[in-house]
C-alpha positions in Angstrom: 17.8 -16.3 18.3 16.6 -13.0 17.8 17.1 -10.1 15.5 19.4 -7.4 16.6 18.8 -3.7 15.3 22.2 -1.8 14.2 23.9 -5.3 13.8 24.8 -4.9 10.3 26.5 -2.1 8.3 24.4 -0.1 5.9 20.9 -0.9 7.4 20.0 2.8 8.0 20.6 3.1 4.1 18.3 0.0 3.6 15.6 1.5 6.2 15.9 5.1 4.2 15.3 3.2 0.8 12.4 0.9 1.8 10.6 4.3 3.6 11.2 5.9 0.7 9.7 3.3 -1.9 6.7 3.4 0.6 6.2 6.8 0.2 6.4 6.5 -3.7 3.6 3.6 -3.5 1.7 6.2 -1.3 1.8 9.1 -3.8 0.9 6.7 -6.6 -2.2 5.1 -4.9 -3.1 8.9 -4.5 -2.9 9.2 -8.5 -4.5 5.8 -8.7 -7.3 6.8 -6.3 -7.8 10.2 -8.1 -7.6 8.5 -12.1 -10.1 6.4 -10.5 -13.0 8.5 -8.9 -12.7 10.8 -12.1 -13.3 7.8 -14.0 -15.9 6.8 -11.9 -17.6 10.0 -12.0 -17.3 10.4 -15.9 -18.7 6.8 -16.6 -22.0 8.2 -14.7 -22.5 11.4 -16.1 -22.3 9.7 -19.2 -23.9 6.5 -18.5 -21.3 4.7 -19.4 -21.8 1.7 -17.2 -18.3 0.1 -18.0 -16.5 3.0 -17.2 -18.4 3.7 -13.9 -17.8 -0.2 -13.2 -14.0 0.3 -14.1 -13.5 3.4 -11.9 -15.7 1.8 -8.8 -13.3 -1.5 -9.1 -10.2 1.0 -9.3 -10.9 3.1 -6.6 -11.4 0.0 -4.0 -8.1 -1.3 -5.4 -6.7 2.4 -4.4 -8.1 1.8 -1.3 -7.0 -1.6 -0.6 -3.5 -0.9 -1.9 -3.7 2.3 0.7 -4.6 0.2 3.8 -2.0 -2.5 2.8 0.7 0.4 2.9 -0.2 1.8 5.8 -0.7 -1.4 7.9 2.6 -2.8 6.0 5.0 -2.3 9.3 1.8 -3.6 11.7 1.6 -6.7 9.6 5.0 -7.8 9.7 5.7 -7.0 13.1 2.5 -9.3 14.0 3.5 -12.0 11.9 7.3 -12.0 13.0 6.0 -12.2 17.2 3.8 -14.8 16.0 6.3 -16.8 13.9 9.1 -16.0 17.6 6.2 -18.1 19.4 7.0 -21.3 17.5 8.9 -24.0 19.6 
C-alpha cells in the first residue's frame, strides 16, 4: 500500500491550513528569537546574569524551534521512506 496524493476530498484545504499554521510558528519563533536576544543583550549591559542566561537559553530554543520548522517536511518524508522499507 501506498499513499495516493488527490485521493481524498478536501486535502488541498488541509495542505493550505497546515502551510499556513507553519508560517504562523515561523513568524512567532521570529518574535521569540527577537524577545530573546534583547533579553539577552539587556541582562549584559546590566549584569544581570539571570537574564543574560534566560535570553541565551531562549534564543537557542528560537533557533531549535526554527530548524525543526524548516526541516519539518524533510523529516517526515525520511521517516515515512524509511517506515515503506519495513517487510
Amino acid at each position: 500500500m501506498s499513499p495516493k496524493g488527490g485521493g481524498l476530498p478536501g486535502l488541498e484545504v488541509l495542505r493550505t491550513v497546515v502551510n499556513s499554521i507553519n508560517l504562523f510558528g515561523i513568524v512567532a519563533v521570529v518574535g521569540a528569537l527577537a524577545v530573546s536576544l534583547g533579553v539577552w543583550a539587556w541582562g549584559h549591559h546590566t549584569g544581570g546574569h539571570q537574564a543574560e542566561a534566560n535570553g541565551k537559553k531562549g534564543a537557542v530554543v528560537s533557533a531549535g524551534a526554527a530548524l525543526g520548522l524548516g526541516a519539518a517536511n524533510g523529516i517526515v518524508t525520511f521517516f515515512s521512506a524509511l517506515g515503506s522499507q519495513v517487510q
